[in-house]
Structures are given as structure tokens and as C-alpha cells.
C-alpha positions as CSV (number, residue, x, y, z in Angstrom):
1,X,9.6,78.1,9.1
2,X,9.4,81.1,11.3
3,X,8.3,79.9,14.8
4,X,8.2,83.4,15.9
5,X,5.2,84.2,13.7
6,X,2.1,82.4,12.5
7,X,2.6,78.8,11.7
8,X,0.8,77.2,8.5
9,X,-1.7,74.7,9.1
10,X,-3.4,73.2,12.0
11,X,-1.9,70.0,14.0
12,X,-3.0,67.6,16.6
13,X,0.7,67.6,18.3
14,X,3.4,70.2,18.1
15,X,7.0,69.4,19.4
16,X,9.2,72.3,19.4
17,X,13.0,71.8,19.1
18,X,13.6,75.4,19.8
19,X,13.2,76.8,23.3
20,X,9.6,79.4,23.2
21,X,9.6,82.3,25.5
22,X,6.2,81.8,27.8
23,X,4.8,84.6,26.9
24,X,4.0,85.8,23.4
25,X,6.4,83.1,22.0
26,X,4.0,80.5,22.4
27,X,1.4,82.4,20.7
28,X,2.0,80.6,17.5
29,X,2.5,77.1,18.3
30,X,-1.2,77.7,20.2
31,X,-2.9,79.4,17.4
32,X,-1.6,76.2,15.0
33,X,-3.0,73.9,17.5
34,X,-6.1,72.5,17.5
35,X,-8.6,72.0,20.6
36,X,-7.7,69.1,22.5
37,X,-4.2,69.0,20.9
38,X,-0.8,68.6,22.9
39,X,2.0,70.7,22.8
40,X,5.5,69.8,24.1
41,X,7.9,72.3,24.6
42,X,10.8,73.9,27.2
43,X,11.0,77.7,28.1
44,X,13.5,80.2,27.2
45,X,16.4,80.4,29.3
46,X,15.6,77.3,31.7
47,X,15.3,73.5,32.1
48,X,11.7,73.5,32.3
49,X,9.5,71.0,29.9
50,X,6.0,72.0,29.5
51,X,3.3,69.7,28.3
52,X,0.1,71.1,27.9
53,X,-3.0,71.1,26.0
54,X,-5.8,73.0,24.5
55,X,-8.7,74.0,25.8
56,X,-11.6,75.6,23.9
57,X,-11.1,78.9,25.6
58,X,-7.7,79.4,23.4
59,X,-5.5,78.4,26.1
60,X,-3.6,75.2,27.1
61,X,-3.5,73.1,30.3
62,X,-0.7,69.8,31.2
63,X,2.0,70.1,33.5
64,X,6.1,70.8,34.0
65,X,7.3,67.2,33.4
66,X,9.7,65.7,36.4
67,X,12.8,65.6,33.9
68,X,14.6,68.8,32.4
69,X,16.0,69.5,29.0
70,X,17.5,72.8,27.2
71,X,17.1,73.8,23.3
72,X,18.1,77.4,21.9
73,X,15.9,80.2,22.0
74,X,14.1,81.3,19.1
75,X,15.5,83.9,17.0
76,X,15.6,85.9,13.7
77,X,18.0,85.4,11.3
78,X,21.2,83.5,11.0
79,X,22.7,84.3,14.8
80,X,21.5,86.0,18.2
81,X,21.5,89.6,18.5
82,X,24.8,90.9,20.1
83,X,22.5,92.4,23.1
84,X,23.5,89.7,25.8
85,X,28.0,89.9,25.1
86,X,27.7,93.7,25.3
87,X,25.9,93.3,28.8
88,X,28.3,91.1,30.3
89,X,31.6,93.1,28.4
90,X,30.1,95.6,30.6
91,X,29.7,93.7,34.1
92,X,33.9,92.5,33.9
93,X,34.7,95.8,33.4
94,X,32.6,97.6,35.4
95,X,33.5,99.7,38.6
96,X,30.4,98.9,41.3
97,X,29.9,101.1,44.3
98,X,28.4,98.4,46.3
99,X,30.7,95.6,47.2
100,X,29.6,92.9,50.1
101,X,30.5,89.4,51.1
102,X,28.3,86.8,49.4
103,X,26.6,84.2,51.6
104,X,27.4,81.0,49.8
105,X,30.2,80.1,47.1
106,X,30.6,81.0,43.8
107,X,28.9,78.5,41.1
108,X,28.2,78.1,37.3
109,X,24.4,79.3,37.4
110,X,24.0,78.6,33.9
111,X,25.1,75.0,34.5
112,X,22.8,74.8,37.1
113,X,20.0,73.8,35.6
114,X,17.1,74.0,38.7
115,X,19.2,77.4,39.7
116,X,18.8,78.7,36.7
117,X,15.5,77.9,36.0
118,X,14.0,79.3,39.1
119,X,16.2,82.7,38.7
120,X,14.7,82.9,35.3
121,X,11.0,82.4,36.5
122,X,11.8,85.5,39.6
123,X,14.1,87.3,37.5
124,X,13.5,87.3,33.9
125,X,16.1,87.9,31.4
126,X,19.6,87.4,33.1
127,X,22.1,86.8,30.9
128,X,25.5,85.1,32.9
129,X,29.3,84.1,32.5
130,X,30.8,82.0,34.3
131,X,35.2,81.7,35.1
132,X,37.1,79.0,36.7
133,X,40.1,78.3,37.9
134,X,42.2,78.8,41.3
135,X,39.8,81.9,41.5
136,X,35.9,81.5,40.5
137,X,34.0,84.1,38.8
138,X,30.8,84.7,38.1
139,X,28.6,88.0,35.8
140,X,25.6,88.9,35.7
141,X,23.8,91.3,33.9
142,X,20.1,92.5,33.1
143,X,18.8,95.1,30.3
144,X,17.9,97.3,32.7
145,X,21.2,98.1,33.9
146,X,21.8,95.8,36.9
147,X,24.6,93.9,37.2
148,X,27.2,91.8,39.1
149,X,30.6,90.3,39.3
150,X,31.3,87.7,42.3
151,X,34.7,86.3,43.0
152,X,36.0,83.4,45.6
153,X,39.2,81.5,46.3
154,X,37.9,78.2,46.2
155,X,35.0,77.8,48.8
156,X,35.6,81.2,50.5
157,X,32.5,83.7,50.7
158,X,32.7,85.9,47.5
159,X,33.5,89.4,47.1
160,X,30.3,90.6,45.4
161,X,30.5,93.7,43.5
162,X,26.4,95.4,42.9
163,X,25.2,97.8,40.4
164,X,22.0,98.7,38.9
165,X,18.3,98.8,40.5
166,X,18.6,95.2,41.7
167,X,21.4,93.6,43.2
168,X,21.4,90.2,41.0
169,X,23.4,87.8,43.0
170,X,21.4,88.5,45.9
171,X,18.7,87.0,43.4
172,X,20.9,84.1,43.2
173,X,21.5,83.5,46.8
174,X,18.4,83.9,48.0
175,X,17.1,81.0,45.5
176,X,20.0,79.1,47.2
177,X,18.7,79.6,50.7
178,X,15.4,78.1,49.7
179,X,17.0,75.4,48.0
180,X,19.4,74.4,50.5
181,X,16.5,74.7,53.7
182,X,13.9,72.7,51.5
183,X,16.2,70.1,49.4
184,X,14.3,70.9,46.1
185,X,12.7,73.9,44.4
186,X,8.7,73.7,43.4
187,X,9.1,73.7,39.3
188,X,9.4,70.2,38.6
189,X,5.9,68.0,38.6
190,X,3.4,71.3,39.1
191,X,0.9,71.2,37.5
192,X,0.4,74.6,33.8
193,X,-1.9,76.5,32.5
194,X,-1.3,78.8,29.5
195,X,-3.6,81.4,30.0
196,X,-4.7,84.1,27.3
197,X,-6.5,85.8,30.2
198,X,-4.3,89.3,31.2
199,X,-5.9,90.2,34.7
200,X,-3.4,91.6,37.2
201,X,-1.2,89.3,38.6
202,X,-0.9,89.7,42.2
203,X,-0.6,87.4,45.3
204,X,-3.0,88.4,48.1
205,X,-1.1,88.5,51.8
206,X,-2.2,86.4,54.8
207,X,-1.0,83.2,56.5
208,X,0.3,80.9,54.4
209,X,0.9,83.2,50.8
210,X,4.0,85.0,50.0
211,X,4.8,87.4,47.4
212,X,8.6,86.4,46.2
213,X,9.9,89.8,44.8
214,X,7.4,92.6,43.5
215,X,5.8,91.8,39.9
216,X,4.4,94.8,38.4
217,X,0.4,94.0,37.3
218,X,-0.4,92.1,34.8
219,X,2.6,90.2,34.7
220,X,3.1,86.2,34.0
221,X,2.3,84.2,36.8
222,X,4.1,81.2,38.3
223,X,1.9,79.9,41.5
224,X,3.9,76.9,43.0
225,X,3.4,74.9,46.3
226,X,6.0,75.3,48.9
227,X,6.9,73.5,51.6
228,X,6.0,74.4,55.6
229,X,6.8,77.7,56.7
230,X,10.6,78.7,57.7
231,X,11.7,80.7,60.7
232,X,13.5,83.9,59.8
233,X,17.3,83.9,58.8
234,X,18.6,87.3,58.6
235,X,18.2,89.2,55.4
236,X,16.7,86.4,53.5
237,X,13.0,86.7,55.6
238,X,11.6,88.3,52.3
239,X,11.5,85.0,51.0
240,X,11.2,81.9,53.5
241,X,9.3,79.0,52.2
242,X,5.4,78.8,52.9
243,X,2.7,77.0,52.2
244,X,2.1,79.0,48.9
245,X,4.5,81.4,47.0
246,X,4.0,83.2,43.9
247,X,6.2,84.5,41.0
248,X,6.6,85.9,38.3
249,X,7.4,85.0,34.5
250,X,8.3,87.9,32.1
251,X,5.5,90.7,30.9
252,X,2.0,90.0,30.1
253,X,0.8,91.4,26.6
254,X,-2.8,92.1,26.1
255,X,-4.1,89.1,24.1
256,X,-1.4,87.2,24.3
257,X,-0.6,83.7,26.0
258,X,1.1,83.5,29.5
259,X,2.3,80.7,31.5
260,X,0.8,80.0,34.9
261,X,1.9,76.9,36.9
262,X,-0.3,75.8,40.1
263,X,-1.2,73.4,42.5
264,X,0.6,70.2,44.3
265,X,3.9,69.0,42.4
266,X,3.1,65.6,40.9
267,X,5.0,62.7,42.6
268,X,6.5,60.2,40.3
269,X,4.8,56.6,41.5
């Protein structure tokens, strides 16, 4: 069975063992499902478990479950693509222009599973490496040509070496400064909704709403609920907590389902 494509049949539940991109990858599991039905899958490329279901518009409503897991993303044929190793050959070897000192230490993103999942939902399409030893390394890379190597001696700042139209680890870090001012990042417990509508997604200003980053139109949305405002810390003002925050999930597709998450985080009782 091709989960990429059109499923056979119709079902009252789907569970998907494979990891579905949010945006047209769950187009088939939806268009198998019947109204009222339940799906039960994570997202490509982070911890996330959604559990939603269908509504008689075409779309799906549930939640991100407070507990994480990780499958495989989908994929043709007997292996990945060789895309993501050629990225990353690429970001050892590299010579950047841009070198600065990092803010915090170097970690294993990918084994960071709240890290990762958040850097996913701001910053689509990452693919990382990660190096131990007396000296720790870590690469990152994008399609569109970003990329970044960071190195530390143990809990020194790293050396952070920049390329490309965005400067990834500062992706990273600033996702750290959130995490370490708040204790906890809004994914787990909000509230989903897959929606086959493709108006442009955009986050109005004013008191208590933030834009994190700059999603073109009509991408995926993520809304979450932050905690109280911050005060300023240096270069990371762009992206202090507030009351709401919005971000961004991958590239809407005319017709096609995309993931929005809103309201309160669920508390577990």
C-alpha cells in the first residue's frame, strides 16, 4: 500500500505507522476516512502525535496528544532519496563567511525531541548531524542553500559557522531561549484542526500576538498559546513569548489538507 497516494476503501479509524507530512501527506488517509472517523498519526520530522477527526467539511479536528513518539517518513520505493546526505556532505565541508559565538552549548537537536519538533514547525525541512566526543559538533542544512556547522569544547559557547539566506542555528537558539525563559514549548496538549481551507496565513500585529519568523501567504499554520509576555534580551526580541504566537508548518497547496493547531494546551488531570 502506497500511503502517499489514494488509499482503497473507506474506514472508521486509521493508524499510521509511518510518519505523514502535514500537508498534502495527509491527504490520503483523510480522503479514506469517513465523517466522524478518527485518525491517529505523528508528523514528519518531529515528536508530535495528532489525533483528530472528521468533520463534514472534508477536514479533521482532535488535538496534539501530551506524549511524543517518532515513525519514518513516508517514501517511494525501497530507501530515501539521497537529497538529505548530500546537504549535510556539504555543511562539513563547507567554507562559511559568517562565523559568531553561539549563545548556548552545542546539542543533539535531532535527539531532542520538543527541540526538534518546534524547529520543524518554524523551520521546515532541516535535515541535521550530530558529532560527539571531547569536541561537539553539530550540521545543519536546508534545500535552499542555508547551512551551519557549530562546534564547542565541552560546555564552552560554540564557534558557529553561517551560510545561506538563513542562519539555521540562530533558528535553534532562539527556540532555546523560549524554552529555557518558559520551562516548556506550546505543542504538546493544543488543541488541531486539519484544514482544507488555503486562505493566507498571516498573524495580525497588536498587543498580545507575535509573528515568529516571516511565513510567506498561504502557508500551514501552527497558532499556539504562549505564556505572559518577556522583556527584551538582546537579539532574541523578535521572538519573546506572548500571549499568542503564530507559526508556520511547510507550504499550503490549493485543495489540499494543512495542519493548524489553536487554542489553550490541555492539562493532563
Amino acid at each position: 500500500m502506497d500511503a502517499l497516494h489514494a488509499l482503497p476503501g473507506t474506514y472508521d479509524r486509521i493508524i499510521a505507522t509511518v510518519a505523514l507530512e502535514p500537508g498534502a501527506g495527509l491527504k490520503p488517509a483523510l480522503g479514506a476516512l469517513r465523517t466522524g472517523g478518527r485518525l491517529v498519526t505523528t508528523l514528519a520530522n518531529t515528536s508530535l502525535i495528532l489525533t483528530a477527526w472528521k468533520t463534514e467539511d472534508g477536514g479533521a479536528r482532535g488535538q496534539i496528544e501530551l506524549d511524543w513518539a517518532g515513525f519514518m517518513k513516508t517514501r517511494h520505493g525501497a530507501n530515501y532519496p539521497p537529497g538529505p546526505d548530500e546537504l549535510l556532505t556539504y555543511a562539513r565541508e563547507a567554507k562559511y563567511e559568517e562565523v559568531t559565538v553561539g549563545r548556548y552549548p552545542v546539542l543533539n537537536v535531532a535527539s531532542s525531541w520538543e527541540l526538534r519538533s518546534m524547529l520543524e514547525v518554524t523551520t521546515p525541512g532541516v535535515e541535521l548531524a550530530f558529532e560527539d566526543g571531547h569536541h561537539w559538533t553539530a550540521w545543519m542544512a536546508h534545500a535552499d542553500g542555508s547551512g551551519a556547522r557549530a562546534c564547542d569544547e565541552w560546555l564552552d559557547p560554540p564557534e558557529v559557522h553561517h551560510g545561506g539566506p538563513r542562519w539555521l542555528w540562530d533558528q535553534v537558539e532562539r527556540i532555546r531561549y523560549r524554552l529555557n525563559a518558559e520551562g516548556g514549548l506550546p505543542l504538546y496538549g493544543s488543541t488541531a484542526e486539519i484544514s482544507r481551507r488555503t486562505a493566507p496565513a498571516t498573524c495580525p500585529g497588536g498587543k498580545g500576538r507575535q509573528r515568529w519568523g516571516n511565513p510567506p501567504l498561504g502557508t500551514t499554520r501552527l497558532l499556539v498559546m504562549g505564556g505572559p509576555a518577556l522583556p527584551p534580551a538582546d537579539q532574541f526580541t523578535e521572538v519573546t513569548s506572548v500571549g499568542r504566537g503564530e507559526l508556520t508548518h511547510g507550504e499550503a497547496v490549493e485543495g489540499e489538507p494543512r495542519v493548524v493547531t489553536t487554542g489553550e494546551p490541555r492539562r493532563s488531570s
